[in-house]
MDAnalysis code that builds the backbone (N, CA, C; Angstrom):
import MDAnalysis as mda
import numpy as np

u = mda.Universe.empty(267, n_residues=89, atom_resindex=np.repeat(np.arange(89), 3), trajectory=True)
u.add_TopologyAttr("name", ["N", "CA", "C"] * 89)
u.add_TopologyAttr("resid", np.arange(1, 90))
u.add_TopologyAttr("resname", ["UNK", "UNK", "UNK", "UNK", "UNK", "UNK", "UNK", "UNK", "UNK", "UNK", "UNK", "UNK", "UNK", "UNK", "UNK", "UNK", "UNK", "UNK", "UNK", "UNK", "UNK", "UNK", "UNK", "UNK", "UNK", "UNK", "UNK", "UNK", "UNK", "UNK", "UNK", "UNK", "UNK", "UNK", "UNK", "UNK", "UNK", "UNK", "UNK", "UNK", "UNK", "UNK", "UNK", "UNK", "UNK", "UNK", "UNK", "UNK", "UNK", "UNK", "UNK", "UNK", "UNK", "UNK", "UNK", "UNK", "UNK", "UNK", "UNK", "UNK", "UNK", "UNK", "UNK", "UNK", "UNK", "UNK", "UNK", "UNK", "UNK", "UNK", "UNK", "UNK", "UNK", "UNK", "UNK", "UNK", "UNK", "UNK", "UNK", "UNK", "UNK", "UNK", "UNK", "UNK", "UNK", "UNK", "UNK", "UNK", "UNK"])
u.atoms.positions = np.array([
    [-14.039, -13.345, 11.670],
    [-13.691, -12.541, 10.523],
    [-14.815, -11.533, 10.300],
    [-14.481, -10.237, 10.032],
    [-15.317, -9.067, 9.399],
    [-15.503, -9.084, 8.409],
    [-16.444, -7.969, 7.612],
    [-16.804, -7.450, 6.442],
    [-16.715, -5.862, 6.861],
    [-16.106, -5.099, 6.047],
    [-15.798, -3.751, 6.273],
    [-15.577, -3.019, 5.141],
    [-15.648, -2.111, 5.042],
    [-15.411, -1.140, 4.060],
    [-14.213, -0.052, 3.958],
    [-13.171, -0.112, 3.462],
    [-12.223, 1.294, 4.023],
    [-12.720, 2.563, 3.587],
    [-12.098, 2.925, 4.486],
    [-13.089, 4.388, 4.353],
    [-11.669, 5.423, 4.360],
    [-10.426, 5.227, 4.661],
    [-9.460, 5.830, 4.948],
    [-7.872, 5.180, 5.204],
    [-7.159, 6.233, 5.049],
    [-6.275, 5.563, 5.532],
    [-5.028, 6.544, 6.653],
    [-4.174, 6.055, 7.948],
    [-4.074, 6.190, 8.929],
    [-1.997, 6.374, 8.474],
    [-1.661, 7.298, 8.793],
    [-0.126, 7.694, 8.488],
    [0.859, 7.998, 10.220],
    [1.645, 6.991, 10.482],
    [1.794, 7.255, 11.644],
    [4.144, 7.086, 11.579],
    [4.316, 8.140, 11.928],
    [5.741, 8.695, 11.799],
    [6.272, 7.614, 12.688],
    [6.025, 7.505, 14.161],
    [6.806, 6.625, 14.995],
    [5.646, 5.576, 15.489],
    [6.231, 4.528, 15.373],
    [5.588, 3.219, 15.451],
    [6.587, 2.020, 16.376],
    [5.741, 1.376, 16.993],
    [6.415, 0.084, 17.252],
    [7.604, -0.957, 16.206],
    [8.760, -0.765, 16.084],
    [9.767, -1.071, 15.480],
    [9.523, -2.600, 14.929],
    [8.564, -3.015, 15.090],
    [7.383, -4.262, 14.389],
    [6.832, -3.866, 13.399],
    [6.496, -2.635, 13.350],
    [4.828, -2.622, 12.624],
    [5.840, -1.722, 11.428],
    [6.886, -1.186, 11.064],
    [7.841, -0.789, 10.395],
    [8.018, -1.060, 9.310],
    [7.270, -0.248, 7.983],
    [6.926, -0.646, 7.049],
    [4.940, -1.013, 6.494],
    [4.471, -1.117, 7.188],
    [2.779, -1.463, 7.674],
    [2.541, -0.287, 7.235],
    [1.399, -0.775, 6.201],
    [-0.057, 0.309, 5.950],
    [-1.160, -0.060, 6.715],
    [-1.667, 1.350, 7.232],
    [-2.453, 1.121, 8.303],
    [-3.917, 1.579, 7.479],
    [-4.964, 1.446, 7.516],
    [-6.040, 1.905, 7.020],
    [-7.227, 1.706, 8.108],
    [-8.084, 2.320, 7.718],
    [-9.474, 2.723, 8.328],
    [-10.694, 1.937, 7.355],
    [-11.158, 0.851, 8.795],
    [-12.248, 0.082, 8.051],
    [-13.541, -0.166, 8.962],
    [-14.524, 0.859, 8.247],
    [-15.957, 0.391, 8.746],
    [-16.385, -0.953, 8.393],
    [-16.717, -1.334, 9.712],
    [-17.485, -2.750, 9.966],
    [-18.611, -2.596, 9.046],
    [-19.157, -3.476, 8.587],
    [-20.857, -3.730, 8.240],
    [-22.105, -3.177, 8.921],
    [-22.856, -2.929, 8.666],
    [-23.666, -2.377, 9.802],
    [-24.862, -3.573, 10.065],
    [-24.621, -4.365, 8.993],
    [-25.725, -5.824, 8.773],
    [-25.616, -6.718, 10.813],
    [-23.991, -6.687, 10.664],
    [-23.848, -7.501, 12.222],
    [-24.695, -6.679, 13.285],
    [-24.982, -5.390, 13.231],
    [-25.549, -4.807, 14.077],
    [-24.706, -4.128, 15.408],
    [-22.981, -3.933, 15.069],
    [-22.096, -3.632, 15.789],
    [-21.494, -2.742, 14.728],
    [-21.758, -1.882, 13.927],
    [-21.042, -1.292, 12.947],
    [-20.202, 0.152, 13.878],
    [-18.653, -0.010, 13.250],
    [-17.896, 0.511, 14.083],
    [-16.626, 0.547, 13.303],
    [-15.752, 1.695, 13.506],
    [-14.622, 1.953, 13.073],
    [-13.291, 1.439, 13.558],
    [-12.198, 0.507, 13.002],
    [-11.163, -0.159, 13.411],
    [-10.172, -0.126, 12.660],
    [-8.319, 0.148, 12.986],
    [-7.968, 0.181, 12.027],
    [-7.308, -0.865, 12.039],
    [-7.234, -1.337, 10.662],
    [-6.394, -2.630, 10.432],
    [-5.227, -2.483, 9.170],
    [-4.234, -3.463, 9.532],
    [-2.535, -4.303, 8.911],
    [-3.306, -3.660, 7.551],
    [-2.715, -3.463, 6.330],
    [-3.230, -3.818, 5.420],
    [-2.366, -3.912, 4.349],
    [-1.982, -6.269, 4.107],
    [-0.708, -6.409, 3.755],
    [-1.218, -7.048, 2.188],
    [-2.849, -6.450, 1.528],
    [-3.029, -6.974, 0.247],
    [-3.453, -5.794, -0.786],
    [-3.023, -4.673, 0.021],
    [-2.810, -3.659, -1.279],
    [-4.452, -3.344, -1.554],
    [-5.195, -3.135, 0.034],
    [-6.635, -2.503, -0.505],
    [-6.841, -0.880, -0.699],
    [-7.742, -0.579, -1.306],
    [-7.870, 0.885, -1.286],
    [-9.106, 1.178, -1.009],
    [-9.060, 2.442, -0.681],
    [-10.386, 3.239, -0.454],
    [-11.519, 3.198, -1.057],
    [-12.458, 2.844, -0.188],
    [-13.784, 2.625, -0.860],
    [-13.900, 0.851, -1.292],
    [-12.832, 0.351, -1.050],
    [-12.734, -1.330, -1.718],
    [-13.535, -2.144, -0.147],
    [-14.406, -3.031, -0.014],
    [-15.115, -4.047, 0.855],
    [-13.654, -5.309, 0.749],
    [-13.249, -5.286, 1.989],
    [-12.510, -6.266, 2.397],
    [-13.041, -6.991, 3.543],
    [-12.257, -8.360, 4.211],
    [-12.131, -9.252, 4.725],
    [-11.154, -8.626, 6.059],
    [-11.601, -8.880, 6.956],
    [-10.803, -8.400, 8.179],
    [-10.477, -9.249, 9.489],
    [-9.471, -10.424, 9.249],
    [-9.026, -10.949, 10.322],
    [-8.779, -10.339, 11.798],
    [-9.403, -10.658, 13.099],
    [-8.778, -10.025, 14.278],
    [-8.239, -10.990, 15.299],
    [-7.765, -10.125, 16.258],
    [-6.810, -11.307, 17.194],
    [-5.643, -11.814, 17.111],
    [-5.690, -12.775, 16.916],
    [-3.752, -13.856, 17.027],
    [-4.488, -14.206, 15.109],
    [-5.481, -14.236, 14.866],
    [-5.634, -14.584, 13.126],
    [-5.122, -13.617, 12.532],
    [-5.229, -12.264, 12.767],
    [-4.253, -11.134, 12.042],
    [-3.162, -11.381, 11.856],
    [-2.357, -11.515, 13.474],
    [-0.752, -11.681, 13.469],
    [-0.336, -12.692, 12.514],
    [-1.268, -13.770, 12.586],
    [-0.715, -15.226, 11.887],
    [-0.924, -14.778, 10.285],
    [-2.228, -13.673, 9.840],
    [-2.738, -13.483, 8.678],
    [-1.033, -12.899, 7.982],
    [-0.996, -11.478, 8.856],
    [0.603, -11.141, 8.555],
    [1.162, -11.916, 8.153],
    [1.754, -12.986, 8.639],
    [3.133, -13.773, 8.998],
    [3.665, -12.342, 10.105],
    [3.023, -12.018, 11.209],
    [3.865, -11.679, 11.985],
    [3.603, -11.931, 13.271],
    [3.652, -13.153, 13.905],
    [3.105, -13.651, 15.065],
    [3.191, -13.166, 16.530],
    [4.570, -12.400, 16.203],
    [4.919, -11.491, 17.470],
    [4.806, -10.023, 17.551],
    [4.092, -9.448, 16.235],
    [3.815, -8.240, 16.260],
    [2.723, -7.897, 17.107],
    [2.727, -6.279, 17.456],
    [1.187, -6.230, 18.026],
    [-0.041, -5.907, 17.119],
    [-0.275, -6.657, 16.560],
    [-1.571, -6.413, 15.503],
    [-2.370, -7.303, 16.195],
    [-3.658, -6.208, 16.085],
    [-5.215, -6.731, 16.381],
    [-5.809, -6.747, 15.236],
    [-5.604, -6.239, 14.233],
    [-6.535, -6.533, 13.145],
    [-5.963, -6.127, 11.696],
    [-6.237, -7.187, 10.748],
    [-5.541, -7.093, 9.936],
    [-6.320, -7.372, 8.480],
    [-6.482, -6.516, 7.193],
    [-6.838, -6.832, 6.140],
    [-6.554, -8.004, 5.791],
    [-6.938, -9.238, 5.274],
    [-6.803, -10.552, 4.689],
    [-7.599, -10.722, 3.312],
    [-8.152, -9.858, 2.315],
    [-8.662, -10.209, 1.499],
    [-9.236, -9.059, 0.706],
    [-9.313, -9.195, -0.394],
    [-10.189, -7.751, -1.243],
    [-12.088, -8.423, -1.306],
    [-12.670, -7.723, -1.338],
    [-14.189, -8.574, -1.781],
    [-14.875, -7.978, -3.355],
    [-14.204, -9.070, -3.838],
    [-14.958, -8.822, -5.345],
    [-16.465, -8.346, -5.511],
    [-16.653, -9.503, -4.967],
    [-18.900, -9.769, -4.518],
    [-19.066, -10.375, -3.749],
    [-20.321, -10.456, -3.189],
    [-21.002, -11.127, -2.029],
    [-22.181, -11.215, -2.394],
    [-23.046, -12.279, -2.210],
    [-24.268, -12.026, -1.604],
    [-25.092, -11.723, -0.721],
    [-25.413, -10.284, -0.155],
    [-26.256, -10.107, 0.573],
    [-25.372, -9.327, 1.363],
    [-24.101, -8.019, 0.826],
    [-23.539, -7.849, 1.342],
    [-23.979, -6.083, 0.680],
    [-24.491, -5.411, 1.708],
    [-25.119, -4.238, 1.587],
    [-24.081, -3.101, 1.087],
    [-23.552, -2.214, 0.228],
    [-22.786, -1.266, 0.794],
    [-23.484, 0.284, 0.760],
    [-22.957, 0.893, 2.019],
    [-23.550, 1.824, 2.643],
    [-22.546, 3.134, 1.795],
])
């Protein structure tokens, strides 16, 4: 699981007849892991711009969805109220 920040969000006309309906957004990684990097992820809890979320990847996205056979690699799972020790840039 990530820590990321959205920074944006991603509008796409024709899509995989899966992903149909999906908000897509733009989320910087942390830069704390020392891999800080741009990915876009599912985003099925209504985050917004500028909000620090939780970012499931892999088969944990699909399952995060409920969409096990979609092609999602990465998927919002959470808003982040607070943290400790969680920098924002």
């Amino acid at each position: 699981m990530l820590i990321g920040k959205v920074v944006g969000s991603v509008v796409s006309t024709r899509k995989n007849e899966k992903l149909v309906g999906s908000k897509f957004m733009i989320v910087e990684t942390c830069a704390q892991t020392g891999n800080a990097k741009r990915i876009v992820a599912v985003d099925n809890v209504g985050a917004g711009i500028g909000e620090m979320v939780l970012v499931a990847t892999g088969s944990a996205a699909r399952i995060g969805c409920d969409q096990p056979s979609s092609p999602i690699d990465a998927a919002i799972v959470g808003i982040i109220d607070s943290g400790i020790g969680i920098v924002e840039e």
